[in-house]
Each structure stands twice: as C-alpha cells, then as structure tokens.
C-alpha positions in Angstrom: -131.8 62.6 -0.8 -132.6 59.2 0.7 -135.0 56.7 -0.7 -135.7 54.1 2.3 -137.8 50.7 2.3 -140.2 50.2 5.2 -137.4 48.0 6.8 -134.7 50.4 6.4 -132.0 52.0 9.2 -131.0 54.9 8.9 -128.8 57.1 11.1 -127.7 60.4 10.0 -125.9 63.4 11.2 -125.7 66.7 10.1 -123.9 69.5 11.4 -122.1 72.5 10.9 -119.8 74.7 13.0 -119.2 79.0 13.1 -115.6 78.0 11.7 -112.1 78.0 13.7 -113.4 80.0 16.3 -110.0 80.4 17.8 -109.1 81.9 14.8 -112.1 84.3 14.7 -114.1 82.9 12.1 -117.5 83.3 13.8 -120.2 82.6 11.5 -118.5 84.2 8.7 -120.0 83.3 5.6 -122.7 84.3 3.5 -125.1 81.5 2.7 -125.7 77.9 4.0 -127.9 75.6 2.6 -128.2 71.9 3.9 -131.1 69.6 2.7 -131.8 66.2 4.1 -134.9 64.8 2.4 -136.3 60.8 3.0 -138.3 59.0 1.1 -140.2 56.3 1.6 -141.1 53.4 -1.6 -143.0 55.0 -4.5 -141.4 58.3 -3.8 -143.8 58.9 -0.5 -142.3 61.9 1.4 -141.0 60.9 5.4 -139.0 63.8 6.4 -138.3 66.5 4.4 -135.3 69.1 6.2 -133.8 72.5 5.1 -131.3 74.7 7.1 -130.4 77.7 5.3 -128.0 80.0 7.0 -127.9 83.4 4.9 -126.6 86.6 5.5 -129.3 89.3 5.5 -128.7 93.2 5.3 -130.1 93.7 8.8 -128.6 91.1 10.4 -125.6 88.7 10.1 -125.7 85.1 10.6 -123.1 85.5 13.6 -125.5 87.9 15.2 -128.8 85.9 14.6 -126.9 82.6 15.6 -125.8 85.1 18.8 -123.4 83.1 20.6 -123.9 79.3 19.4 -121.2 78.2 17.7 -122.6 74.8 16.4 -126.0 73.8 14.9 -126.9 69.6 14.3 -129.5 67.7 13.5 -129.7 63.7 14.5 -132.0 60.9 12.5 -132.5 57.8 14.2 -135.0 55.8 11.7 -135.9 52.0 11.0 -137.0 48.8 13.6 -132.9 47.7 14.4 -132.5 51.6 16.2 -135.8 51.4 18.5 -134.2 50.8 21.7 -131.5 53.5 20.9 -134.5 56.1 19.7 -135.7 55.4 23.1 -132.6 55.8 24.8 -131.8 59.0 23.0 -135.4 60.6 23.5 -134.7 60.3 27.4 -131.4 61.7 27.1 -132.7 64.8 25.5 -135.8 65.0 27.7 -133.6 64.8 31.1 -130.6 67.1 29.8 -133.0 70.3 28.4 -134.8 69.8 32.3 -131.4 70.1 33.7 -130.2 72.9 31.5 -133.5 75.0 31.6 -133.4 75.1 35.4 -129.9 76.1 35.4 -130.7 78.9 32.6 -134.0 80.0 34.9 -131.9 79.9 38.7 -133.9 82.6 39.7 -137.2 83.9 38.7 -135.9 87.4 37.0 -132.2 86.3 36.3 -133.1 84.3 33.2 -129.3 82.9 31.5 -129.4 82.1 27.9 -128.7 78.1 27.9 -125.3 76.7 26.6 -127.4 74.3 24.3 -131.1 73.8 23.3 -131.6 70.7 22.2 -135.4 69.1 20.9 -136.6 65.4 19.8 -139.5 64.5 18.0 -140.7 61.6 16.1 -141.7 61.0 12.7 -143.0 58.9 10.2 -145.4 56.0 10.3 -145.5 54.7 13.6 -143.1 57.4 14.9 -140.4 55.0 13.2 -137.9 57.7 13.3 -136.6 59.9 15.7 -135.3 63.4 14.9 -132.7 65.4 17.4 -131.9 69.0 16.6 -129.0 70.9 19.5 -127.4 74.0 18.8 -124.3 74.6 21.6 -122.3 77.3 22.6 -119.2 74.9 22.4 -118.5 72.4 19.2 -117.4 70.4 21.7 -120.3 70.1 23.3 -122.0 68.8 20.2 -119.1 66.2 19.3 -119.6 64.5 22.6 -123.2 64.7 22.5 -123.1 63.1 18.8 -120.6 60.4 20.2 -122.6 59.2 23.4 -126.0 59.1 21.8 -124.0 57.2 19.0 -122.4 54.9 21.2 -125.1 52.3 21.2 -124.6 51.6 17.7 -121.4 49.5 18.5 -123.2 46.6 18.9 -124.9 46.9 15.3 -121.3 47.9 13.6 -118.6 45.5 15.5 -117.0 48.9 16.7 -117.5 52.6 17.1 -119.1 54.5 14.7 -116.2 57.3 15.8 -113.5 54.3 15.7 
C-alpha cells in the first residue's frame, strides 16, 4: 500500500517471471498474489491492483499463461514524471502497432505475439500512467523496464539499474 500527496512521484514496478525456465520451472507454483494499492490524502482510493495467479483443477497456471514466461505492471504517477508518461505511452502505442502487424502477416495466418503490452492513465487529471506487458522472453521485459526507465537518470544522478 501507498499513501501519496497530490504532489507525489511515484514509479513502481512489479513483475514476476515462470521461474528458471532453463531449468524447467514453467509456471510451477500454485498461487500468486500481488497487490499494489495507492492512495491518495484522507485515504481516497487512486489505483487499486490485484494479480492472482492460482492453480485451478481444470487448468494450470503454465497452461493459462500458455507460453509467456513474464507478466509486469509499470506506474508512472506525479507532475516530475509527465514528460516520461508521455514518452512511455508512445513507446507502447508504436511497439503493439509493430508487433500486431507482425502477429497478423497474413489475413488467416494469425501468430500469437511475443508480448502484449497496454497503457492507460489514471487518476485525477490522468496524473498517472499505468503499463501492463506480458513477454514470451524475461528478457524482453528486463529491457523493456530499463529503456522506459532510462529517463529517470536525470531525476536520480544515475540509473535507476546502476
């Protein structure tokens, strides 16, 4: 939980992986649970998030995930991270073009995408900006995190990766 004052910055990441892939793990757990809730003064609610990842009967979580192997979520919030919301919204926008008309080549040869990837905004005035991806490669994800994170150099004195 996060309690934030109207002036606040905020960046966030969560994220979580199938496991050593290499190794086999794939997804093999049964339960995840990952809550990210903000709130604004007097206890207002701004965004309130829960992934749960739980194995069913039916299905397991390797199956329903089918072949992603990592799932993230990106928060951008507060007035020093505008420019880099806006930055990062473009980035998402121009990448799922690319990536959907790889994944739709042909009209009836439709591929499923090596990532998805959505951005919305949230909170009063759209202050904050959320990113969700899920990838076929953790790698994918980690580079992803660390170029939309890059432009926060400036704000740190070095790399929030450094």
């Amino acid at each position: 939980m996060f309690r934030l004052v109207s002036d606040s910055n905020l960046v966030l990441v969560d994220w979580i992986t199938s496991g050593r892939h290499a190794n086999g793990e794939n997804w093999d757990f049964e339960l995840y649970k990952s809550i990210n809730n903000l709130y604004l003064e007097d206890d207002h609610p701004l965004f309130l998030d829960t992934v749960l990842l739980e194995k069913r009967t039916i299905q397991t979580i390797a199956e329903r995930m089918q072949d992603y192997q990592a799932i993230a979520m990106l928060i951008l919030f507060g007035p020093n991270l505008r420019e880099i919301q806006k930055h990062v919204q473009e980035n998402v926008k121009n990448m799922m073009s690319e990536q959907l008309q790889i994944s739709y080549g042909s009209r009836n040869n439709f591929m499923k995408p090596e990532f998805i990837a959505s951005c919305s905004t949230f909170g009063p005035e759209g202050k904050g900006v959320v990113v969700r991806i899920a990838s076929d490669s953790t790698e994918f994800v980690y580079n992803f995190l660390r170029q939309q994170l890059a432009e926060l150099e400036p704000l740190l004195g070095q790399s929030p990766y450094a």
